[in-house]
SEVOVEX-164248 format. One record per residue: x, y, z of N, C-alpha, C, CB in turn. Coordinates in steps of 0.05 Angstrom, whole numbers, always signed. Last residue first. Glycine has a CB too. Example, Ala and Ser with C-alpha at 12.3 -4.5 7.8 and 13.67 -1.06 7.14 Angstrom:
BEGIN
       nx       ny       nz      cax      cay      caz       cx       cy       cz      cbx      cby      cbz
     +257      -45     +142     +273      -21     +143     +258       +1     +157     +282      -12     +114
     +264     -114     +156     +246      -90     +156     +264      -66     +156     +226      -89     +181
This chain:
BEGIN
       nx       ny       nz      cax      cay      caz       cx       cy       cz      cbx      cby      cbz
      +96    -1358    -1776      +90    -1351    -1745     +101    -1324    -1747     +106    -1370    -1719
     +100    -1386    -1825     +123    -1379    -1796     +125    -1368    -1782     +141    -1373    -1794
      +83    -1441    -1850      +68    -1418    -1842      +98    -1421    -1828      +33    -1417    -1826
     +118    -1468    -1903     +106    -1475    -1883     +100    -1448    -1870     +120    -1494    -1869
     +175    -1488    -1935     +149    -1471    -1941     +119    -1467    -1933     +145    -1476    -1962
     +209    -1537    -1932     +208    -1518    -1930     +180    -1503    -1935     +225    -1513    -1942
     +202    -1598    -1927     +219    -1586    -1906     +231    -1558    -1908     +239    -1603    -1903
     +185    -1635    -1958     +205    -1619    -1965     +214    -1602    -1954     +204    -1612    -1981
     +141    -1699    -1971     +153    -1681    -1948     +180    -1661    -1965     +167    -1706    -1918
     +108    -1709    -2029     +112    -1705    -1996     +128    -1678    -1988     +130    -1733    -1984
      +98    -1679    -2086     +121    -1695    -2083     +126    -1691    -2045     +151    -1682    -2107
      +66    -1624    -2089      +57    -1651    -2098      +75    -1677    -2089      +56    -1650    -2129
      +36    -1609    -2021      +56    -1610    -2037      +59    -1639    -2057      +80    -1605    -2018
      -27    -1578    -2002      -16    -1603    -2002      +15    -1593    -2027      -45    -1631    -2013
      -61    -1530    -2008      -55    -1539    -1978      -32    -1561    -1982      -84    -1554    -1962
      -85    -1514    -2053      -96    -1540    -2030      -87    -1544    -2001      -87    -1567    -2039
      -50    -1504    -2085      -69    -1489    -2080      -91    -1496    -2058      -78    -1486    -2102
      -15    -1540    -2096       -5    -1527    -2073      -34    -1507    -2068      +29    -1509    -2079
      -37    -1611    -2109      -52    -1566    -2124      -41    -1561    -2099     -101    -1549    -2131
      -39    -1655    -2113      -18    -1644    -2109      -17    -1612    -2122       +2    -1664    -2119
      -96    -1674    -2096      -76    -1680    -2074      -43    -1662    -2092      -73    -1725    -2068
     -146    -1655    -2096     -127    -1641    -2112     -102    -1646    -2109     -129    -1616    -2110
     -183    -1685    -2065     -179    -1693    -2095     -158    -1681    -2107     -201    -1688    -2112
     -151    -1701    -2002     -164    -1676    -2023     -166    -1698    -2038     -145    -1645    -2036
     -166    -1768    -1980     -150    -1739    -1988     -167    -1728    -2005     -121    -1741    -2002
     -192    -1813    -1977     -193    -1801    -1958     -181    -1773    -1954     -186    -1815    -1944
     -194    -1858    -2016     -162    -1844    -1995     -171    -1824    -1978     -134    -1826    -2015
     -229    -1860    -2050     -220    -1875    -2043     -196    -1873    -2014     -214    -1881    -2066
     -259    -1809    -2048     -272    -1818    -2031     -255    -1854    -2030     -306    -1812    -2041
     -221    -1738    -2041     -228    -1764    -2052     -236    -1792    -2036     -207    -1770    -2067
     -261    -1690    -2018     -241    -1709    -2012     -247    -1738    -2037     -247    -1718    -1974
     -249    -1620    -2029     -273    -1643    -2043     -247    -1669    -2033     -284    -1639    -2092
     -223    -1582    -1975     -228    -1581    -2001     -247    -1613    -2007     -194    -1577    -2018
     -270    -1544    -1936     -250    -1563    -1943     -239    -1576    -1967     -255    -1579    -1932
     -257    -1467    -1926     -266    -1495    -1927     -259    -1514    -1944     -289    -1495    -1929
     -225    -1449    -1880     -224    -1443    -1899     -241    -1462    -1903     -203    -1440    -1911
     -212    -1401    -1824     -218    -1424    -1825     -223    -1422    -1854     -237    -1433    -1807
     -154    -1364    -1800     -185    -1355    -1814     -195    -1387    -1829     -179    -1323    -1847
     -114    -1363    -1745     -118    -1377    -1757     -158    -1377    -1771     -105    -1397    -1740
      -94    -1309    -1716     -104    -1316    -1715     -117    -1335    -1733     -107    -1304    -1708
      -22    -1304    -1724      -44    -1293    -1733      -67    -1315    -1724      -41    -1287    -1765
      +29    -1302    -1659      +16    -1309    -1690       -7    -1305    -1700      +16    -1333    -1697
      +28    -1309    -1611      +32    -1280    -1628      +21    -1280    -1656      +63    -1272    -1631
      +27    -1352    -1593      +12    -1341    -1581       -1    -1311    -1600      +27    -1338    -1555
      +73    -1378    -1623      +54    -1383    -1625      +21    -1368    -1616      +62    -1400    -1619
     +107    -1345    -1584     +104    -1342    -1618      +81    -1347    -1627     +122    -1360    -1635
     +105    -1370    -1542     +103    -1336    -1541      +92    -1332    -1564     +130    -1316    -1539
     +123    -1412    -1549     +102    -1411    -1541      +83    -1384    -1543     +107    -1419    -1518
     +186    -1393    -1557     +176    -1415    -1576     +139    -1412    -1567     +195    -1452    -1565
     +189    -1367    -1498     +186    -1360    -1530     +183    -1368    -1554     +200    -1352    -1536
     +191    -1421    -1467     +164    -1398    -1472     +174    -1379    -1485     +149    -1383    -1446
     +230    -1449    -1495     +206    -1467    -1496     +187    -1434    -1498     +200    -1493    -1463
     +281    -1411    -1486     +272    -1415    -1505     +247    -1429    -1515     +288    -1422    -1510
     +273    -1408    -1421     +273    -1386    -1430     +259    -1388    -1475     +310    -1376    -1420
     +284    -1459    -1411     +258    -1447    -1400     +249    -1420    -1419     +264    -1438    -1366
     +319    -1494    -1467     +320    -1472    -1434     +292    -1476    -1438     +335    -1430    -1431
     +335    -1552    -1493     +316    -1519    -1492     +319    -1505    -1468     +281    -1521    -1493
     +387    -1576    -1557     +369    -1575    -1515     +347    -1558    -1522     +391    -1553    -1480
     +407    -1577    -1596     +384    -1586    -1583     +372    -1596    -1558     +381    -1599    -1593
     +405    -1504    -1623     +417    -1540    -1603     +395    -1555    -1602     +427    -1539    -1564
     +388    -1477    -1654     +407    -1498    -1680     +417    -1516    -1648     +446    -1475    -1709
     +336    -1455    -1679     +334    -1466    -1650     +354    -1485    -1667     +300    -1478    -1632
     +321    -1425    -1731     +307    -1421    -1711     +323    -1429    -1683     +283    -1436    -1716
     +345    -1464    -1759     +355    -1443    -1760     +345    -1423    -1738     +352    -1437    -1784
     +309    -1500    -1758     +338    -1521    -1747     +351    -1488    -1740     +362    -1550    -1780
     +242    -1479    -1757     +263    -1500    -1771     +295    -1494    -1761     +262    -1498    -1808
     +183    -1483    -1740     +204    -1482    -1730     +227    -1495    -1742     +201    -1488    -1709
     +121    -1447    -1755     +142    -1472    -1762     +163    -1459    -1746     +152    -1477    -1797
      +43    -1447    -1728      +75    -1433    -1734     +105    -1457    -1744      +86    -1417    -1697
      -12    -1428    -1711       +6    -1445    -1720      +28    -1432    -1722       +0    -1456    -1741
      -77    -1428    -1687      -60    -1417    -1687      -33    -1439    -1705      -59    -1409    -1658
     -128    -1466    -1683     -133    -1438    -1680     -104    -1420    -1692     -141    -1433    -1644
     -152    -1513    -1728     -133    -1503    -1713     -139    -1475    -1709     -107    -1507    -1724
     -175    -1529    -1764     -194    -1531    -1748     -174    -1525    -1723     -212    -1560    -1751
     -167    -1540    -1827     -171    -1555    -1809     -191    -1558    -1782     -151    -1554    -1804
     -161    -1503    -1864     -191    -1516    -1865     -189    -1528    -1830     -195    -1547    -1896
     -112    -1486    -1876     -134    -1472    -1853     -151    -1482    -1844     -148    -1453    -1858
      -69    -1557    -1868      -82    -1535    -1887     -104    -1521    -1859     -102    -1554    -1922
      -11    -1588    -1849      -32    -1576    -1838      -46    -1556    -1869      -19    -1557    -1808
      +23    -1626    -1905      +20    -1604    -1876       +1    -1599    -1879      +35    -1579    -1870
      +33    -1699    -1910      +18    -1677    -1920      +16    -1652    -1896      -12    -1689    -1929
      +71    -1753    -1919      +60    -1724    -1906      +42    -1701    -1927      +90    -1706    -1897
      +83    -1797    -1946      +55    -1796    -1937      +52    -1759    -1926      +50    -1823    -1908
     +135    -1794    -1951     +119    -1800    -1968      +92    -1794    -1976     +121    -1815    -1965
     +151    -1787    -1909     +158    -1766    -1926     +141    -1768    -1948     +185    -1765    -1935
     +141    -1844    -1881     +133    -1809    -1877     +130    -1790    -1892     +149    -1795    -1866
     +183    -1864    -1917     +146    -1877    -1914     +130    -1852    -1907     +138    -1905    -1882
     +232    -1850    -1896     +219    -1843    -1919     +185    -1848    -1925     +235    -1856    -1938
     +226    -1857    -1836     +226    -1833    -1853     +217    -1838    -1877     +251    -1821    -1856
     +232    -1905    -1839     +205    -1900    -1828     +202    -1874    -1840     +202    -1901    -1797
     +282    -1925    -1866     +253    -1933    -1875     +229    -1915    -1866     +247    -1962    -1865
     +311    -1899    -1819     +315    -1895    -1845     +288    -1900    -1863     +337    -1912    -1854
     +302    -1932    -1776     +295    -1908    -1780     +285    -1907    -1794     +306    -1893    -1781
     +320    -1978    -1795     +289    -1982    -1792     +287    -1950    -1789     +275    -2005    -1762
     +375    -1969    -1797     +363    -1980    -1821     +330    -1976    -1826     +371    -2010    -1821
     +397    -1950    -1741     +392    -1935    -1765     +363    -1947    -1793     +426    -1936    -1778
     +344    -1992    -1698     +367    -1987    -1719     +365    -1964    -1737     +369    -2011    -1738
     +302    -1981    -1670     +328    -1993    -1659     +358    -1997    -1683     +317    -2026    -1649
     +244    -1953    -1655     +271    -1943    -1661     +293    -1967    -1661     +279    -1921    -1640
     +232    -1944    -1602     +210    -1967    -1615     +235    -1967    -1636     +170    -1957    -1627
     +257    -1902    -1565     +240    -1931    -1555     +230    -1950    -1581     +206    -1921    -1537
     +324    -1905    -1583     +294    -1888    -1583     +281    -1909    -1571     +278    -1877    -1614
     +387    -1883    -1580     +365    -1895    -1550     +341    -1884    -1560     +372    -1882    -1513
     +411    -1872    -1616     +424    -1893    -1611     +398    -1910    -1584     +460    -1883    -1602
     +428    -1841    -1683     +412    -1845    -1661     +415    -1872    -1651     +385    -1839    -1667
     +451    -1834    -1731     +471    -1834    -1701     +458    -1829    -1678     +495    -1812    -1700
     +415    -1830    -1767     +445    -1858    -1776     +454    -1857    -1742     +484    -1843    -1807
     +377    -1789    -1750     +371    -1818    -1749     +391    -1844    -1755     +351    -1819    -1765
     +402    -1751    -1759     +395    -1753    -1737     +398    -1785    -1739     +369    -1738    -1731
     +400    -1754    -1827     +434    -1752    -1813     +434    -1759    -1787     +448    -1721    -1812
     +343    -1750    -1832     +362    -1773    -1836     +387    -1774    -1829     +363    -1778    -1859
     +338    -1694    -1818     +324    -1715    -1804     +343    -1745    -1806     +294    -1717    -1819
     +369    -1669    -1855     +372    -1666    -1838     +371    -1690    -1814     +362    -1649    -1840
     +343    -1687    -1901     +366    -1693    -1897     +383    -1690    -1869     +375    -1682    -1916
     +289    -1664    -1896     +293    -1691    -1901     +320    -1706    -1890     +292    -1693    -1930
     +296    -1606    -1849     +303    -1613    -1881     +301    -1650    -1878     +344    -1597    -1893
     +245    -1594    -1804     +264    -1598    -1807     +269    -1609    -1840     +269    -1612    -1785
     +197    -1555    -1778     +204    -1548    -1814     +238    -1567    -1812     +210    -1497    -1825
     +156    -1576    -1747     +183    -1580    -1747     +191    -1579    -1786     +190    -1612    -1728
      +96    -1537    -1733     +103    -1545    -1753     +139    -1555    -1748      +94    -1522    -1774
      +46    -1531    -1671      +79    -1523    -1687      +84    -1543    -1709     +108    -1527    -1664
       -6    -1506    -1672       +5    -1530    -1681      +35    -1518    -1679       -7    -1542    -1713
      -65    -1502    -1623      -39    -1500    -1630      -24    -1520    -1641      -28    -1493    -1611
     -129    -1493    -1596     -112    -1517    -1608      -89    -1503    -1628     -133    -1541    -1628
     -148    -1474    -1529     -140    -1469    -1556     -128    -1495    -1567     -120    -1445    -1557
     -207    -1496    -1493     -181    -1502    -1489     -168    -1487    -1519     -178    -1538    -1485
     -255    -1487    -1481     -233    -1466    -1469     -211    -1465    -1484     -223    -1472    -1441
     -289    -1526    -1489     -295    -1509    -1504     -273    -1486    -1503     -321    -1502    -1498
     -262    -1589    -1511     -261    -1571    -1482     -270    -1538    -1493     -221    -1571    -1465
     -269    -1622    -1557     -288    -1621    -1524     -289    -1611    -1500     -290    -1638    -1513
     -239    -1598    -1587     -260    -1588    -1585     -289    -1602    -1563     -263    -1586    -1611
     -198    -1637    -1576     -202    -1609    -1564     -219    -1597    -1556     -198    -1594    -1573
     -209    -1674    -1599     -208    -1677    -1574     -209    -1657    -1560     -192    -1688    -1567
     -215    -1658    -1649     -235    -1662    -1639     -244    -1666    -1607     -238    -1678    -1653
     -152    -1642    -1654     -173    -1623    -1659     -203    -1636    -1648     -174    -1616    -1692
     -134    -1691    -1648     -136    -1682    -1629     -144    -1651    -1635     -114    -1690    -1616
     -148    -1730    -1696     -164    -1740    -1669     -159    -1718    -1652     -154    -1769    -1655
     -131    -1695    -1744     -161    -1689    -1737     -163    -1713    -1699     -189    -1704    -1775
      -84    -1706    -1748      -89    -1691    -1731     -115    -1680    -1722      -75    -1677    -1736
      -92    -1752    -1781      -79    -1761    -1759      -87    -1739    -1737      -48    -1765    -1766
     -118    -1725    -1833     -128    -1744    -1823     -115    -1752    -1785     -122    -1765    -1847
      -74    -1700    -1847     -102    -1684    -1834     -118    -1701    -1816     -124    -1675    -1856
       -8    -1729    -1831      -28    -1714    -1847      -56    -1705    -1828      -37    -1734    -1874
      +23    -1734    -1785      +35    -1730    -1818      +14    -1717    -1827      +43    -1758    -1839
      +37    -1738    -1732      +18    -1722    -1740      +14    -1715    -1769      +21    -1701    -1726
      +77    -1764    -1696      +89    -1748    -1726      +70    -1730    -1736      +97    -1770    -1752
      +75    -1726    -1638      +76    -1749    -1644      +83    -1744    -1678      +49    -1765    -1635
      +59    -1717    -1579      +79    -1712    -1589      +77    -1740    -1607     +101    -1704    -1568
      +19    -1658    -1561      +12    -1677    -1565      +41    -1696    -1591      -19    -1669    -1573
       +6    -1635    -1494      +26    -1626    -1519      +26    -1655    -1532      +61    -1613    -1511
      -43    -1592    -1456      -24    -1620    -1465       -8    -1616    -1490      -44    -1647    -1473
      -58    -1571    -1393      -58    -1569    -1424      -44    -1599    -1437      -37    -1539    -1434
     -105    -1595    -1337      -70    -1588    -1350      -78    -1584    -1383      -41    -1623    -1345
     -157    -1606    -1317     -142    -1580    -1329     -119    -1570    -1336     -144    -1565    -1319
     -166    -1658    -1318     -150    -1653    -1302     -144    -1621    -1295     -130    -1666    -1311
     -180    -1672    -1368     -197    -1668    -1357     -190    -1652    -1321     -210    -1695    -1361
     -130    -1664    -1392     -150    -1640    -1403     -174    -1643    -1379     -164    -1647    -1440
     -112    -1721    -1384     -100    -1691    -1365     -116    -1671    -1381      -61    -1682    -1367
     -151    -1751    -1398     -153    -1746    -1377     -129    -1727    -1356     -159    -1769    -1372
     -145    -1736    -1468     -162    -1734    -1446     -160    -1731    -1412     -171    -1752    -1451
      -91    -1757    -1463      -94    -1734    -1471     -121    -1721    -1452      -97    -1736    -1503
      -87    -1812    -1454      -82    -1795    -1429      -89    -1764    -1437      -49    -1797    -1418
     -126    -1834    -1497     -130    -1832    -1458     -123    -1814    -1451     -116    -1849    -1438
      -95    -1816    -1532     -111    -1808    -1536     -131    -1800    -1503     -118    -1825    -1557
      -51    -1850    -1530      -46    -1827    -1529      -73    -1815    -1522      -35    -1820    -1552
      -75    -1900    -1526      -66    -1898    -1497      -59    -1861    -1502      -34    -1924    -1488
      -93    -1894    -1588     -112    -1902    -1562      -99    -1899    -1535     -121    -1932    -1563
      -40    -1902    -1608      -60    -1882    -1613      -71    -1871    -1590      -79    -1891    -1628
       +5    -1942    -1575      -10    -1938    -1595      -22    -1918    -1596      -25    -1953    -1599
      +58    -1933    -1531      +53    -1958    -1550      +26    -1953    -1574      +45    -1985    -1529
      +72    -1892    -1497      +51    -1903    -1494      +45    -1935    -1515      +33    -1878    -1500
     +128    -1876    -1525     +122    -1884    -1499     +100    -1903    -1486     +119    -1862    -1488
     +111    -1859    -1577     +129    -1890    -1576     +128    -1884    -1543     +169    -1895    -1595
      +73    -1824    -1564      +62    -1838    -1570      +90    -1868    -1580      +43    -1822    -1589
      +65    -1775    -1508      +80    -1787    -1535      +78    -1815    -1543     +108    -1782    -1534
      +47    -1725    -1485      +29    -1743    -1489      +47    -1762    -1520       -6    -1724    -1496
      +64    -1679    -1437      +72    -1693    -1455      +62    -1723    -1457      +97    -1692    -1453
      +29    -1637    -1391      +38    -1658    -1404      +35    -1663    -1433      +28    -1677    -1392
      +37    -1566    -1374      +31    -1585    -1395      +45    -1616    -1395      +37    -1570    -1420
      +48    -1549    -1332      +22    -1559    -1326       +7    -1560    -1365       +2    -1533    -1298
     +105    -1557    -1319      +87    -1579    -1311      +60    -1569    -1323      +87    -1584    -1277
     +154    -1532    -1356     +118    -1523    -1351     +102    -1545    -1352     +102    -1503    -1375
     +198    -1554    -1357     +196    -1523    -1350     +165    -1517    -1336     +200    -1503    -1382
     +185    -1610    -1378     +206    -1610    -1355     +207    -1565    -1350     +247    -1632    -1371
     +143    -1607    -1426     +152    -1617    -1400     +159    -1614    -1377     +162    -1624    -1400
     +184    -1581    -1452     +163    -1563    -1448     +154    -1571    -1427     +143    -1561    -1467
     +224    -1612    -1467     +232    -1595    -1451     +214    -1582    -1445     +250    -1583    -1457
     +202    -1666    -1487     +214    -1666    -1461     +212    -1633    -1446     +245    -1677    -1464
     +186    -1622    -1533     +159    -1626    -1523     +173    -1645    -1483     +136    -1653    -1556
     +238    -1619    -1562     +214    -1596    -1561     +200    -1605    -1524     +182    -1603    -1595
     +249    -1664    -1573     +271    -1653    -1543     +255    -1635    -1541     +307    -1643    -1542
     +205    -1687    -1602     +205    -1700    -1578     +227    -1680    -1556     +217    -1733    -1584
     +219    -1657    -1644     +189    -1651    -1638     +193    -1668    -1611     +162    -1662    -1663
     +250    -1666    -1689     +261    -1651    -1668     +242    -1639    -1644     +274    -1629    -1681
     +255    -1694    -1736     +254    -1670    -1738     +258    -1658    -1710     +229    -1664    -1751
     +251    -1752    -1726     +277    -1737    -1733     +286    -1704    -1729     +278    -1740    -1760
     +203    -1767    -1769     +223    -1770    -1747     +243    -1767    -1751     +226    -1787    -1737
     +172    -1687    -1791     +180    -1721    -1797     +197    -1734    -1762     +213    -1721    -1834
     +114    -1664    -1759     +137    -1662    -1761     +149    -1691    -1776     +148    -1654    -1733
      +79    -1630    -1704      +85    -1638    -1736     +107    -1642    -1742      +78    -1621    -1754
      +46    -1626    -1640      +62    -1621    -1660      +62    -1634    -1687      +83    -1623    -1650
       -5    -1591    -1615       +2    -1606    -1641      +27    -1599    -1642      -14    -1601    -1667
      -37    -1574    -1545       -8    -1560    -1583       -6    -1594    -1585      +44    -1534    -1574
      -82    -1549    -1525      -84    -1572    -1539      -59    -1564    -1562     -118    -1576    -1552
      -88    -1502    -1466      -75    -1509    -1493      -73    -1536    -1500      -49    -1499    -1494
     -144    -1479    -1429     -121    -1494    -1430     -107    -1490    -1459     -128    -1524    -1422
     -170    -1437    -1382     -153    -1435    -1402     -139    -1456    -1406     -138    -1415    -1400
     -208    -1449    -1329     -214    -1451    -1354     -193    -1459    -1380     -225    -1429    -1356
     -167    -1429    -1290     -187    -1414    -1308     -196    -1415    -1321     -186    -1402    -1315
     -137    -1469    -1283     -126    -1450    -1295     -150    -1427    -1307     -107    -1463    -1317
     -163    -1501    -1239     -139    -1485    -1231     -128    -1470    -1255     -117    -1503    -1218
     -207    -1539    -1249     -205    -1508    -1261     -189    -1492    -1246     -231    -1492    -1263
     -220    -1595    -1262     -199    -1573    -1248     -207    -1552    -1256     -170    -1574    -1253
     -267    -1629    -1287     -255    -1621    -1304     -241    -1592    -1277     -276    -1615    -1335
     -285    -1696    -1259     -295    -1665    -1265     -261    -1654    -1277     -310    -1644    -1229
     -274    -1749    -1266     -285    -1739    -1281     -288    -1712    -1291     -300    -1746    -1276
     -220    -1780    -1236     -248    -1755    -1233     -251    -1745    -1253     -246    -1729    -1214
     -171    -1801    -1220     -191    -1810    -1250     -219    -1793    -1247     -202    -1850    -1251
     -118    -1760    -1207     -133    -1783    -1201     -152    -1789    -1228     -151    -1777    -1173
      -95    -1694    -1185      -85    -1722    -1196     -111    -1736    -1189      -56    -1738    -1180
      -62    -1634    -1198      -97    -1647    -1188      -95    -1676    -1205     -133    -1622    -1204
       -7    -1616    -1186      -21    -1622    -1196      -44    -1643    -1188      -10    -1623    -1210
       -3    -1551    -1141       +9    -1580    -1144       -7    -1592    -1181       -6    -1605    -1108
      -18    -1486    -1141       +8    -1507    -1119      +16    -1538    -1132      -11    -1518    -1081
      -48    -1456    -1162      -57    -1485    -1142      -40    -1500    -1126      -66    -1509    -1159
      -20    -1424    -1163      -35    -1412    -1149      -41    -1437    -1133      -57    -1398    -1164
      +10    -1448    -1220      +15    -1441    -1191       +8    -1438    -1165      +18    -1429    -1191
      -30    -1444    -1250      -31    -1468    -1245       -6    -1466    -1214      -22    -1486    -1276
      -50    -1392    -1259      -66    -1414    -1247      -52    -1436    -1237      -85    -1423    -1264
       -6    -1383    -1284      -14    -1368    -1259      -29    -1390    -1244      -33    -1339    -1265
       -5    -1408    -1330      +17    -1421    -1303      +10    -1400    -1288      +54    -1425    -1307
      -55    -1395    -1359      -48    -1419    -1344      -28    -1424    -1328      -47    -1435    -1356
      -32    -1336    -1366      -53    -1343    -1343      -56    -1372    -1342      -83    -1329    -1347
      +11    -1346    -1397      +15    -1325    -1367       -8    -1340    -1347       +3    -1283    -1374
      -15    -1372    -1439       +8    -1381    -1426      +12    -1377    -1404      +26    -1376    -1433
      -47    -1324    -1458      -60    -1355    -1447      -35    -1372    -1433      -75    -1377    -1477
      -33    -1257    -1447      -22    -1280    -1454      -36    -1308    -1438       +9    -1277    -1448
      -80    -1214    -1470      -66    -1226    -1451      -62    -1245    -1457      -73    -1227    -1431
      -74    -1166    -1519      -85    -1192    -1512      -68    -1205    -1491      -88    -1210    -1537
């Protein structure tokens, strides 16, 4: 199988630049081929130097992050109008549960080309929280203390990706995987590679939602998809 990575930066080479403005029509400097990646992850986990550095190697994905932009809705814009653009996109944000990542599975699925890719940040709770005492420049972020809170609220609330979703591909990445935190060029498209390699994601169906919350009913049957006690920062697809 030829690599969708290979042939969007072929394409996107070929073109030379990026196709800028508010035009409607949809580029096709990559052939059609784009990528819609999800990331996942608590804050902390490690999904923003990911997604700078995917960025800064392979213009012809933007980074769509959401304490940059200020809400949902400006994410959601630009997502769109670099898909419409034919750039891929990387969508950087906590993505906790089904609910959050269903806006950009659907967004996807308005590009009939485009694949939807998740990386999973298998980072440990504790991990995340050690980041967050000696973080010092986030945008929305300003104290350990408010970190601290936001994590746990997270942890709280997470729920990982299940098949049902509506993803094509997936994979986790945890601290053991990738222990700097920079990225080369070299480490982003093998990180991408993986994903590429990974099993073809067999759709499942959904489970019975409860109709107060909006969750499974089974919310803590690992048989579901869901862990009973949140976030735990192990046991996640690994590509």
């Amino acid at each position: 199988m030829a690599s969708i990575i290979s042939s969007i930066y072929s394409g996107w080479q070929s073109a030379g630049a990026f196709i800028t403005g508010a035009d409607d029509t949809k580029n096709d400097i990559n052939g059609g081929e784009q990528v819609v990646l999800i990331l996942v992850g608590l804050v902390g986990s490690g999904k923003s130097a990911f997604a700078a550095a995917l960025e800064e190697h392979f213009p012809f994905f933007r980074r769509c992050n959401q304490d940059d932009l200020g809400d949902r809705r400006q994410v959601e814009h630009l997502a769109r109008n670099s898909l419409r653009q034919g750039l891929s996109v990387c969508i950087d944000r906590t993505n906790f549960n089904e609910s959050q990542r269903a806006y950009w599975i659907d967004i996807a699925r308005e590009y009939p080309k485009a694949s939807r890719w998740v990386i999973v940040f298998d980072t440990p709770y504790e991990v995340c929280a050690a980041r967050l005492r000696e973080r010092t420049s986030h945008p929305t972020i300003t104290s350990p203390e408010q970190g601290l809170s936001i994590l746990a609220r997270f942890a709280s609330d997470y729920r990982p990706p299940a098949v049902h979703e509506g993803y094509d591909r997936i994979i986790s990445l945890s601290p053991s995987d990738h222990s700097s935190s920079t990225y080369t060029k070299e480490d982003v498209m093998g990180i991408l590679q993986r994903v590429q390699n990974s099993p073809q994601v067999t759709r499942a169906a959904a489970p019975h939602a409860d109709r107060r919350w909006g969750q499974p009913s089974r919310r803590g049957d690992h048989r579901q998809g869901y862990p009973s006690e949140g976030y735990r920062g192990r046991g996640y697809p690994s590509g």
